[in-house]
C-alpha positions as CSV (number, residue, x, y, z in Angstrom):
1,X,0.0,0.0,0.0
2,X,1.7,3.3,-1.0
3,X,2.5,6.1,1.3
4,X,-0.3,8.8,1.4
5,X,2.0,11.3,2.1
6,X,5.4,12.1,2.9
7,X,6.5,12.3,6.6
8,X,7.4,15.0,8.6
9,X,11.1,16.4,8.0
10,X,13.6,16.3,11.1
11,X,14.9,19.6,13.2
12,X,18.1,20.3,12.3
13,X,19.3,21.3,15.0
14,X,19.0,17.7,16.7
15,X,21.9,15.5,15.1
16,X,20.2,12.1,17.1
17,X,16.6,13.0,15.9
18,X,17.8,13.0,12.3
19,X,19.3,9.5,12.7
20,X,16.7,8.3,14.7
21,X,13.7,9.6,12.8
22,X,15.2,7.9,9.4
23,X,15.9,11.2,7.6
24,X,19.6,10.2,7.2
25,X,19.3,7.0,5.7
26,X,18.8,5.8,2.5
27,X,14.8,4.7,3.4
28,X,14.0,7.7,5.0
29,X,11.1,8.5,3.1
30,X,9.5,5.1,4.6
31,X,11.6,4.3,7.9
32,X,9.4,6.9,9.5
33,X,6.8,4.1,9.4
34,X,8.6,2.0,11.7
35,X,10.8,4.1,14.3
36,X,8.7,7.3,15.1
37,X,8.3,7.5,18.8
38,X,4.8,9.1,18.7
39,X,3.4,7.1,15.6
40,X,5.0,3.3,16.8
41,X,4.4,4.0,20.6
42,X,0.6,5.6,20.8
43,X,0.4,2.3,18.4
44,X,1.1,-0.6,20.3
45,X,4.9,-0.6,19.5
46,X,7.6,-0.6,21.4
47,X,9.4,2.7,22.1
48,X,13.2,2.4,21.8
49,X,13.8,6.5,22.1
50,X,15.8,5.7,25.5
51,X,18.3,3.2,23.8
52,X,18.6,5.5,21.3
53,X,19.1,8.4,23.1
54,X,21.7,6.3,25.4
55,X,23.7,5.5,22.2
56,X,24.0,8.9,21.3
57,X,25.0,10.3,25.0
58,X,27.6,7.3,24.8
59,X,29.0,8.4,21.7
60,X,28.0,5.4,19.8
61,X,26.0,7.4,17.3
62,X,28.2,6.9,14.9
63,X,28.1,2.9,14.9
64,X,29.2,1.1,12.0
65,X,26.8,-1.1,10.1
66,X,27.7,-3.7,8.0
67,X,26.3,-4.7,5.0
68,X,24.1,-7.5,6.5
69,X,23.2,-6.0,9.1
70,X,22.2,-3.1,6.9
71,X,20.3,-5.4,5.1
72,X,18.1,-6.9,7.9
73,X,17.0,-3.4,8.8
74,X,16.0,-2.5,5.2
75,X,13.9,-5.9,5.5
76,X,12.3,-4.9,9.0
77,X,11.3,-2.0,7.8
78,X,9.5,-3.2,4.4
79,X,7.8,-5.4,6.9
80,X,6.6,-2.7,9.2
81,X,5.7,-0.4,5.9
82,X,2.4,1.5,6.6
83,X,1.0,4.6,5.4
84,X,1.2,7.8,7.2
85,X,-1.8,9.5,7.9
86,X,-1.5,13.1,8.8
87,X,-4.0,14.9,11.8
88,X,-4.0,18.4,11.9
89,X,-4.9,19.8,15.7
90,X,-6.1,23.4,15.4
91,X,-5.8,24.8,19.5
92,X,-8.5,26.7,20.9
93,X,-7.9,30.6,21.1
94,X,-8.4,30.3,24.8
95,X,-4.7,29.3,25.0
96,X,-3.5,33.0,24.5
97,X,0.1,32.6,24.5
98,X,3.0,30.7,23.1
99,X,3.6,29.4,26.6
100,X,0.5,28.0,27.4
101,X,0.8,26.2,24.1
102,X,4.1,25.1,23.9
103,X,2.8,23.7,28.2
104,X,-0.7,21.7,26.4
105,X,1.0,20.1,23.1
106,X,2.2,16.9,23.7
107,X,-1.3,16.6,26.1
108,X,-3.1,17.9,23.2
109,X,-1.4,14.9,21.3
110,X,-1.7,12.3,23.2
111,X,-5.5,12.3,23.8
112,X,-6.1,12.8,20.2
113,X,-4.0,9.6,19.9
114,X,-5.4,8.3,22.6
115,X,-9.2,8.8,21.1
116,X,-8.2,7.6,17.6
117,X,-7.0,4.3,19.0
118,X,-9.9,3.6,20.8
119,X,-12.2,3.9,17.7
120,X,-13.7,0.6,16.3
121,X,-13.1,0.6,12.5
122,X,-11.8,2.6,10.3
123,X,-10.9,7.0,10.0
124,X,-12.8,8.8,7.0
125,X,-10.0,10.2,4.8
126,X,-10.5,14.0,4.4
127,X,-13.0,14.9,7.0
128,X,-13.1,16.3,10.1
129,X,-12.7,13.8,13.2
130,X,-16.0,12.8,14.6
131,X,-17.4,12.5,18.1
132,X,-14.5,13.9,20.0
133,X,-16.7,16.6,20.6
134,X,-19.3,14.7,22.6
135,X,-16.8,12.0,24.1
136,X,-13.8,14.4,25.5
137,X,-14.8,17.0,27.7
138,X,-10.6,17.7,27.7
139,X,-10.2,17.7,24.3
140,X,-13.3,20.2,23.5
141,X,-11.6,22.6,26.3
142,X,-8.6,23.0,24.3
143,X,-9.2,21.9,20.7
144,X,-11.4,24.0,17.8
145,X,-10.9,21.3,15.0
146,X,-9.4,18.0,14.7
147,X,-8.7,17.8,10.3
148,X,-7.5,13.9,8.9
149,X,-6.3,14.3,5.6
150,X,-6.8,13.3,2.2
151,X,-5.1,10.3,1.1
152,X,-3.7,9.0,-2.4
153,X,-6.6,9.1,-5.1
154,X,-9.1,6.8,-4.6
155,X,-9.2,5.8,-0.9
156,X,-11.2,7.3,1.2
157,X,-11.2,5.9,4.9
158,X,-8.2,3.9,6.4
159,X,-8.4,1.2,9.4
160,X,-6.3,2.9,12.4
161,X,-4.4,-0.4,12.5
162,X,-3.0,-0.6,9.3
163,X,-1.9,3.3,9.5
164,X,0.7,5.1,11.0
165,X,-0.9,9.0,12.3
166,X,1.1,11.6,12.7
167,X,0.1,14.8,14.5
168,X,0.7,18.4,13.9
169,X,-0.8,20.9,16.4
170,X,-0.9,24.3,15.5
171,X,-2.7,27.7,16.3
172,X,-3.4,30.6,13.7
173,X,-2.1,34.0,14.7
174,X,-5.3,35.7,16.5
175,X,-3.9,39.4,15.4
176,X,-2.5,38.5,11.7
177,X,0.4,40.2,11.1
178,X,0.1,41.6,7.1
179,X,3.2,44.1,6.3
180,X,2.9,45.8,2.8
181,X,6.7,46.5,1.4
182,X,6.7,49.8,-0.6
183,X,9.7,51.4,-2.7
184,X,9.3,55.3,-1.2
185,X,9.7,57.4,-4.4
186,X,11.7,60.6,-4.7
187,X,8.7,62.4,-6.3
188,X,6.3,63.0,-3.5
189,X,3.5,63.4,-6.0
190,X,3.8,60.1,-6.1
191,X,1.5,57.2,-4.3
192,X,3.8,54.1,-2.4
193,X,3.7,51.5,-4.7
194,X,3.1,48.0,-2.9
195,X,5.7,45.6,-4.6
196,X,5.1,42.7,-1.8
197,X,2.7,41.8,1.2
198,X,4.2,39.8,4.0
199,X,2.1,37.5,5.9
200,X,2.9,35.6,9.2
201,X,2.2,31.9,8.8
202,X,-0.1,29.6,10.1
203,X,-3.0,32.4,8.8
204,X,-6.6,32.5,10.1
205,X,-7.5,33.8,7.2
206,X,-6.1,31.0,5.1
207,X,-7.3,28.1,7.3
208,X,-9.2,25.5,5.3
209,X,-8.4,27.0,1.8
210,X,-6.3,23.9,1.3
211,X,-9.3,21.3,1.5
212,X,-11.0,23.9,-0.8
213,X,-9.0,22.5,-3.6
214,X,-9.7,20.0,-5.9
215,X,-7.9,18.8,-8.3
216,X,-7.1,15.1,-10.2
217,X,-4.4,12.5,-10.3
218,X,-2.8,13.7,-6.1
219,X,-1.1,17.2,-7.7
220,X,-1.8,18.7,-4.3
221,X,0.2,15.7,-2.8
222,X,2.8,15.5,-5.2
223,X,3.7,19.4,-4.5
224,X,3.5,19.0,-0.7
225,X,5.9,15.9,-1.0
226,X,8.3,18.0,-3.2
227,X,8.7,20.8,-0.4
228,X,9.2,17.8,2.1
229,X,12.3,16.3,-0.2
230,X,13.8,19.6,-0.8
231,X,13.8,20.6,2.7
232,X,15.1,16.8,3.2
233,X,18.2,17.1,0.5
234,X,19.3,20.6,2.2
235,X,18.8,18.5,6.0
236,X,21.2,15.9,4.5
237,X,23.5,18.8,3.1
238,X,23.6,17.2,-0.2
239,X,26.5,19.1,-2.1
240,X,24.6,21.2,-4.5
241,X,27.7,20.8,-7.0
242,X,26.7,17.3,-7.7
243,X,23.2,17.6,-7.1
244,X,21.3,20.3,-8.1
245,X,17.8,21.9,-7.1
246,X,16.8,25.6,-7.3
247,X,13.9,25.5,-4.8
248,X,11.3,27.0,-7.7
249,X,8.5,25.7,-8.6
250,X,6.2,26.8,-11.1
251,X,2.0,26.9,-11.5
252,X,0.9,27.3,-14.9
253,X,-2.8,26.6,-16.4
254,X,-5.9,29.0,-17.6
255,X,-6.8,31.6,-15.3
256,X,-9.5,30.6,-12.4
257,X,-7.9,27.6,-11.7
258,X,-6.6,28.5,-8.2
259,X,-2.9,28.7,-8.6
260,X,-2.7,31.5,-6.4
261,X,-4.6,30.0,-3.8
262,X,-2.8,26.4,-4.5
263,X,0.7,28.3,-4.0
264,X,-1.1,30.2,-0.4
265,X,-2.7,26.8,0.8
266,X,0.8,25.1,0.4
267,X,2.7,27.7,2.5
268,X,-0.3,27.2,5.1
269,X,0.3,23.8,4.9
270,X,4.5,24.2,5.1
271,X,3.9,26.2,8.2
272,X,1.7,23.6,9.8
273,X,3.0,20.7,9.2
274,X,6.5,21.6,9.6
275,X,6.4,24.0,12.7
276,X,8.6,21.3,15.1
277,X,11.3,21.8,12.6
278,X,10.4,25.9,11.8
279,X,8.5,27.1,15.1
280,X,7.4,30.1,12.6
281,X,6.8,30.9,9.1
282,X,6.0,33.6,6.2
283,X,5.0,34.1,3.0
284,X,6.2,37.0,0.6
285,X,3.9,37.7,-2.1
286,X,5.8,39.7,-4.9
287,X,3.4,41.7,-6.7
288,X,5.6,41.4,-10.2
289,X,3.6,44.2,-12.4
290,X,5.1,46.6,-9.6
291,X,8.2,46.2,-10.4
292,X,7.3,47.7,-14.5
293,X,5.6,51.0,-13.4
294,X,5.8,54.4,-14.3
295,X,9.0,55.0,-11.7
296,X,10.7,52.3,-14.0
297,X,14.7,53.7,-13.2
298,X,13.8,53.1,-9.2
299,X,13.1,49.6,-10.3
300,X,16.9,47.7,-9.9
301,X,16.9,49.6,-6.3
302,X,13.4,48.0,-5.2
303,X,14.5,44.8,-6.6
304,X,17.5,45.1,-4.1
305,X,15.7,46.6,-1.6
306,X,12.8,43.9,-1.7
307,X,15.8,40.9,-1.6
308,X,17.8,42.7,1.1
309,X,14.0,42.3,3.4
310,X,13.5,38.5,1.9
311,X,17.2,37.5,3.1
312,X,17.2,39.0,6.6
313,X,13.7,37.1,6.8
314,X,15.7,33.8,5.7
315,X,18.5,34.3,7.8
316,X,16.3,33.6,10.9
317,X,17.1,30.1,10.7
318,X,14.3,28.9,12.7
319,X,11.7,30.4,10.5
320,X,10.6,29.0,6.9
321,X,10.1,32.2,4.1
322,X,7.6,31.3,1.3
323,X,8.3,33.7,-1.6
324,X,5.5,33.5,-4.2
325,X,5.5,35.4,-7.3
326,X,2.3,35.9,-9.4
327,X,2.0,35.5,-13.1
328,X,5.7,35.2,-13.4
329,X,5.2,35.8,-17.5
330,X,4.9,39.4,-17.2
331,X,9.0,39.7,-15.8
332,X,10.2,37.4,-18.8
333,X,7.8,39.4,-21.6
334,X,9.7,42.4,-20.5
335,X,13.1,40.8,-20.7
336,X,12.0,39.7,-24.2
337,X,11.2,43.7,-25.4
338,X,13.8,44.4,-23.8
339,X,16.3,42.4,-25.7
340,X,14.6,43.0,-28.7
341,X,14.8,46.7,-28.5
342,X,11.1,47.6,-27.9
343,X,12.1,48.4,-23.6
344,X,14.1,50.4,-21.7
345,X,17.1,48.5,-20.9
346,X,16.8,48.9,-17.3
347,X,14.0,46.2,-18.0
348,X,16.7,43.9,-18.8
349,X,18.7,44.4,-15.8
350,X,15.9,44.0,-13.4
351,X,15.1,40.8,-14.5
352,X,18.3,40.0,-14.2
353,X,18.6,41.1,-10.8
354,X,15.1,38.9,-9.9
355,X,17.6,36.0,-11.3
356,X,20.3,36.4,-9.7
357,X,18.7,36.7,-6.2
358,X,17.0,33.5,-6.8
359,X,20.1,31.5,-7.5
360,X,20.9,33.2,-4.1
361,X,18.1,31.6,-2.5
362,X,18.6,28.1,-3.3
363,X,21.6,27.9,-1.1
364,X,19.2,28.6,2.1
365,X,17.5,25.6,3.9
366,X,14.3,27.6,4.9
367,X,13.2,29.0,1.9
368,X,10.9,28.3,-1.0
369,X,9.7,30.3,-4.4
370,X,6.7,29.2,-5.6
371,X,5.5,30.8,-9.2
372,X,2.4,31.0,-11.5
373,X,2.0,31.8,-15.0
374,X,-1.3,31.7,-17.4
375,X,1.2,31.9,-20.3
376,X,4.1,29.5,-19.7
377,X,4.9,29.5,-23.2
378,X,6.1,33.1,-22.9
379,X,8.2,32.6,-20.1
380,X,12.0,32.2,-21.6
381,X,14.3,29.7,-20.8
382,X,16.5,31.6,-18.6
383,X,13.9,31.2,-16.1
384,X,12.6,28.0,-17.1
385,X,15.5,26.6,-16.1
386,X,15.8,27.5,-13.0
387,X,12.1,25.8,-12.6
388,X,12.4,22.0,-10.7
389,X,9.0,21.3,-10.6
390,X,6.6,22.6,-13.1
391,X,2.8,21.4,-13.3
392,X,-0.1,22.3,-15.0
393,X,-3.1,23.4,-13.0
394,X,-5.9,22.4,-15.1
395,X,-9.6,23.3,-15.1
396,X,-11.6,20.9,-12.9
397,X,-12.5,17.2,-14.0
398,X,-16.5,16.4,-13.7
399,X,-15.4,14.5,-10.5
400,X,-13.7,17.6,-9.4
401,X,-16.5,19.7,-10.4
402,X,-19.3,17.6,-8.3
403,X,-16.9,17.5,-5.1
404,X,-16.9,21.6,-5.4
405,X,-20.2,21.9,-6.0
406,X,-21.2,19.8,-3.5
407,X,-18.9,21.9,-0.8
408,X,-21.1,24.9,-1.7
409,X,-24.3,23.1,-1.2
410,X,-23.0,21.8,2.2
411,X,-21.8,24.8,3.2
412,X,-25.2,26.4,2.2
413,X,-26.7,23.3,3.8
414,X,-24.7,24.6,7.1
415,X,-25.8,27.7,7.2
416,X,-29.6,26.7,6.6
417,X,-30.1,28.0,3.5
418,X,-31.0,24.6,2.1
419,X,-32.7,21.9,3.9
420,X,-30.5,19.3,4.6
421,X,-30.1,16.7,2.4
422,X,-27.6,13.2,1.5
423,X,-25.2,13.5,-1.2
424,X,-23.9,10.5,-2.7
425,X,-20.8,9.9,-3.5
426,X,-19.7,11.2,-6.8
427,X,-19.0,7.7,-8.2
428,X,-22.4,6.9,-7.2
429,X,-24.1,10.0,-8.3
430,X,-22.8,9.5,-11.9
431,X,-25.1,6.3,-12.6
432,X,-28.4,8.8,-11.8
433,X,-27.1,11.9,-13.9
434,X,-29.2,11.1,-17.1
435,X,-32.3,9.8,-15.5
436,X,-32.2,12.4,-12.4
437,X,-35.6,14.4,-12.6
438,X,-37.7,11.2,-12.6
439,X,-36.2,9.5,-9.9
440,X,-38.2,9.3,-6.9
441,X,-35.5,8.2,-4.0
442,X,-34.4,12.2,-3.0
443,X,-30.6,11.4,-2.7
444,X,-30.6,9.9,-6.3
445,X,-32.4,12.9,-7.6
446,X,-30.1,15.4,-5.9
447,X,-27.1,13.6,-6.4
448,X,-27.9,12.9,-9.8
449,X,-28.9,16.2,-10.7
450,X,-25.6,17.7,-9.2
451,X,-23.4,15.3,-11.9
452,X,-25.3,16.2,-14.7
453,X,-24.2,19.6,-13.4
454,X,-20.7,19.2,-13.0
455,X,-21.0,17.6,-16.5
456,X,-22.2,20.1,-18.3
457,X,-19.6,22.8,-16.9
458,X,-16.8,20.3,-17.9
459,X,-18.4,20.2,-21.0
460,X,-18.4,24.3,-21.1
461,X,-14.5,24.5,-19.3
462,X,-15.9,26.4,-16.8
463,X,-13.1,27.3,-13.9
464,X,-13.2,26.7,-10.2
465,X,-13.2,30.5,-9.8
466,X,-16.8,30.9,-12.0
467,X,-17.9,27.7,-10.4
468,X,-18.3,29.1,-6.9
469,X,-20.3,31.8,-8.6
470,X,-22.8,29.7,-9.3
471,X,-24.7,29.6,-6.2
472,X,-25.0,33.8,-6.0
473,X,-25.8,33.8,-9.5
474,X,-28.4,31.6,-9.4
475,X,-30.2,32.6,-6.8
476,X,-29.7,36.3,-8.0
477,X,-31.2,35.5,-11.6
478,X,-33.5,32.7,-10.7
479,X,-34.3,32.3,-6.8
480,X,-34.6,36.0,-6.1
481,X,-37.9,37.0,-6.8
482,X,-38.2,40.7,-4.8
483,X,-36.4,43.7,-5.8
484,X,-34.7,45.2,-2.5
485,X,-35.0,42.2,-0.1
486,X,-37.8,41.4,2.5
487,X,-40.5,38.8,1.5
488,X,-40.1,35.4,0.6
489,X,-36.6,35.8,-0.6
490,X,-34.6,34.4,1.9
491,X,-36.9,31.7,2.7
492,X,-35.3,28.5,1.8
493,X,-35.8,26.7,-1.3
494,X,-35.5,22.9,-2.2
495,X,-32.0,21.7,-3.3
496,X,-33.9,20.6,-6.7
497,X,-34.6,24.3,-7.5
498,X,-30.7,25.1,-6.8
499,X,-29.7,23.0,-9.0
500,X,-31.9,23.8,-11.8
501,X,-31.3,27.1,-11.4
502,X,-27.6,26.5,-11.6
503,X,-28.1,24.3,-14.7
504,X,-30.1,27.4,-16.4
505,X,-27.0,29.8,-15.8
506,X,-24.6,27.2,-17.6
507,X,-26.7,26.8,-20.4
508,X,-27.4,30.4,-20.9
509,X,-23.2,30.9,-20.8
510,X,-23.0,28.4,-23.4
511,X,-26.0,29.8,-25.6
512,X,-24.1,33.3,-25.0
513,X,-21.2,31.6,-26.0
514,X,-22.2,30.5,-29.4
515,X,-23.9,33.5,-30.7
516,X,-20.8,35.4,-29.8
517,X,-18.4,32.2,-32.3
518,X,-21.7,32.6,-34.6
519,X,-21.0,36.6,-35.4
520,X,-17.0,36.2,-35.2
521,X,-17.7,33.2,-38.1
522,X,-20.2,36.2,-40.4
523,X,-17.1,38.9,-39.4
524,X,-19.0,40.8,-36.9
525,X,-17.6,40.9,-33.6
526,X,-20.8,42.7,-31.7
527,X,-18.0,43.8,-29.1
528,X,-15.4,45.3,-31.2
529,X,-18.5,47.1,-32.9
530,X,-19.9,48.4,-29.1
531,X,-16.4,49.6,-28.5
532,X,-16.3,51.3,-32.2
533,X,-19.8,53.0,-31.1
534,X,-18.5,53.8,-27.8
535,X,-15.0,55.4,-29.3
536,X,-17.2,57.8,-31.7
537,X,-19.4,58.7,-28.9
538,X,-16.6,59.6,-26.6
539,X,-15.0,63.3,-25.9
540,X,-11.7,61.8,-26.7
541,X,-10.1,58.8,-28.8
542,X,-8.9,56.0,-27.2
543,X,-7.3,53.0,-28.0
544,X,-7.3,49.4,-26.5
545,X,-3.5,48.9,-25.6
546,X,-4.7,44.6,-25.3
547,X,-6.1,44.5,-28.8
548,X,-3.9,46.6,-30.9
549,X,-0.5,46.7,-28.9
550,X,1.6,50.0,-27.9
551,X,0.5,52.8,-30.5
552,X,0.0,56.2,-30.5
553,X,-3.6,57.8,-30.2
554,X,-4.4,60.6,-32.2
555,X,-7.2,63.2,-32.4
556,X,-7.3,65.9,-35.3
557,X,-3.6,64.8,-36.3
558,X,-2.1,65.6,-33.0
559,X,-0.6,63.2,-30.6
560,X,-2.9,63.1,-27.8
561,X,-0.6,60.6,-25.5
């Protein structure tokens, strides 16, 4: 059975956890499995910290293992291979300070553990904990949310015997810290330009986002799992002349897909499930159009000015930095003018800068740059190869689509807006999506009616952003039937008139949608002739910069720029 995930990486600053923990072996991606003190002892297993921790206070660490010895330990440890199965502990905001925290942590964890073993069965995959609420007057006096993860693709609930559950405990900041980085200008006519927001890590405001996002074949899992063997390489000080990593990675699909929020939810994630090893974190999110603006010969300063504040950030050694830069393509178009000519050359040398500061970067052990791009294919390949993991974020499968849509209707659901009501799963619900509206069982019409739904906006490539429109727009065109509020327009409606409504809003995009490839096919474009209309009526001329490039307007023969 595969690993779900990858385990948590080691301190650094602890020499005997490394060894013990597995992270410098050659299995230490799976030796986890068998030697963690939490996972093998809260478990049933025996827990051989002490020896371990005698070895290393008699010097011993260093012991010599022969080769058949070396085998037998690889072979004890295929045997004891389980899947780890991460719990995320949010702490109640009663516990107002660090030290009350630090005091209630490993209490915290071990009645978690000690609840989860005493369940008969199996854990739901993906799903908040159930029942601790009503069975642990302790644990509801210190704990808001108890969160099992997803696992691999496909499976859904795990039995606690067969697992190995490792617990991360954590507390968003109550007073979120958000810093804005401005360049100050020398003209005072001018307005601070923000060129990057800095955001103490774990966020309330980014709590849950992660389990938000849906997408096919694990892509949330493989990303995780490449921050874990990065930060594992640089634990192992790996020598970067023989192998090489640049601690980039790189987000690139249609718009609406969430990369941004994918790239936030990981550093939430990072800062969770890594805080023994990096008791805080940060993300940087470098707003890249800022650096093109109208005070363009500031620009190589605030370049140095905003990587001088990144690196003192990094240098705090027990902290991990998150750098994220949004649709990366708009630094490399400007490169591109500029090397043909068509931009300043200070354009040049900026990006060049940006560069060379990254190469800086991937030297440091707490540090990673995550990127998006809706145009990858105009990002050049001085970048590009700086990139180690590049994946497309692609708009939602129907399976992905159903899972979203159903998390609006149960959060609606939550909120008693709709009545409640079963959903099935979608594997289920996809036998009932033709023959929905006749069948009489409720959860077969509902569920059925939902995958026709997410159908039909696969069918239309309809993004995750415009999907969890839906619901306000439906109810806006369809549900809402009194202008100003009052009446009967917040009373609640049956789930069957949601989704209906929902369907007619699709359909109407995709009716929309073809007269608009029906005129372009005849050589009318009704826009480009409401813009024509709207240029005549206007006091001045003006041109679209997007459809016709850089150009200069006129008006009577005069340049009117």
């Amino acid at each position: 059975m595969p690993i779900l995930e990858a385990p948590q990486p080691p301190r650094p600053s602890s020499n005997n956890e490394n060894r013990f923990n597995g992270f410098t072996t050659s299995n230490s991606m799976h030796s986890i499995a068998s030697t963690s003190t939490d996972a093998n002892g809260l478990n049933g297993g025996t827990n051989q910290y002490d020896d371990d921790e005698d070895d290393y206070q008699n010097g011993t660490d260093n012991m010599h293992i022969d080769d058949d010895q070396d085998g037998q330990s690889e072979l004890s440890e295929d045997e004891e291979d389980k899947p780890v199965v991460h719990v995320e502990i949010r702490l109640s905001s009663i516990l107002a300070n660090n030290r009350q925290i630090r005091q209630k942590k490993d209490h915290v964890r071990y009645l978690v553990a000690e609840y989860i073993q005493g369940m008969i069965g199996g854990v739901e995959l993906g799903k908040d904990l159930k029942g601790w609420q009503t069975d642990s007057e302790d644990l509801l006096a210190l704990v808001d949310r108890i969160w099992v993860e997803e696992g691999a693709q496909g499976i859904t609930a795990v039995d606690i015997r067969e697992v190995i559950f490792e617990y991360h405990i954590y507390q968003p900041s109550k007073h979120e810290f958000v810093e804005d980085f401005t360049n100050e200008l020398d003209d005072d006519d001018e307005s601070p330009v923000t060129a990057a927001t800095i955001r103490t890590l774990p966020s309330q405001e980014l709590d849950g986002l992660w389990n938000t996002l849906i997408y096919p074949n694990n892509l949330k899992s493989r990303l995780l799992n490449y921050c874990y063997s990065t930060t594992f390489f640089s634990e192992s000080n790996v020598d970067f002349n023989v192998i090489a990593w640049n601690r980039v990675m790189l987000l690139h699909g249609p718009p609406g897909t969430g990369k941004t929020s994918l790239c936030r939810a990981i550093a939430q994630k990072i800062a969770i499930r890594m805080n023994t090893t990096y008791p805080s974190a940060k993300l940087i999110e470098i707003n890249s159009h800022s650096l093109f603006s109208k005070w363009f010969s500031e620009s190589g300063k605030l370049v140095q000015k905003l990587f001088d504040t990144i690196t003192k950030e990094v240098d705090d050694e027990d902290q991990f930095v998150v750098v994220m830069i949004d649709e990366v393509e708009s630094l490399t178009a400007a490169r591109a003018a500029a090397m043909s000519g068509t931009e300043p050359s200070d354009s040049l040398r900026v990006v060049n800068a940006l560069l060379t500061q990254l190469d800086r970067l991937r030297t440091r052990k707490n540090v990673l740059v995550m990127t998006t791009s809706n145009l990858v294919d105009a990002i050049d390949e001085a970048f590009m190869s700086r990139v180690d993991m590049l994946e497309l974020v692609p708009l939602p499968p129907p399976e992905a689509v159903y899972s979203i849509l159903k998390g609006c209707i149960d959060e609606m659901m939550s909120k008693r807006m709709i009545k409640s009501r079963d959903l099935s799963h979608v594997d289920r619900a996809m036998d009932f999506k033709g023959t929905w509206e006749i069948q009489e069982d409720r959860t077969k019409r509902y569920s059925g009616g939902l995958a026709a739904l997410a159908v039909r906006c696969h069918e239309l490539e309809i993004s995750g952003r415009t999907l969890r429109k839906l619901p306000v727009l439906a109810h806006t065109t369809k549900l809402s039937n009194t202008s100003g509020g009052g009446g009967n327009q917040n009373r609640r409606r049956p789930l069957s008139e949601w989704i209906k409504a929902m369907l007619e809003i699709v359909n109407s995009t995709s009716t929309k949608r073809k007269h608009q490839e029906s005129h372009l096919q005849n050589g009318v474009d009704t826009d480009s002739q409401a813009k024509r209309q709207h240029r005549r009526n206007a006091s001045i001329a003006s041109i679209e910069k997007g459809e016709f490039g850089t150009s200069t307007a006129t008006k009577g023969g005069k340049d009117i720029r």
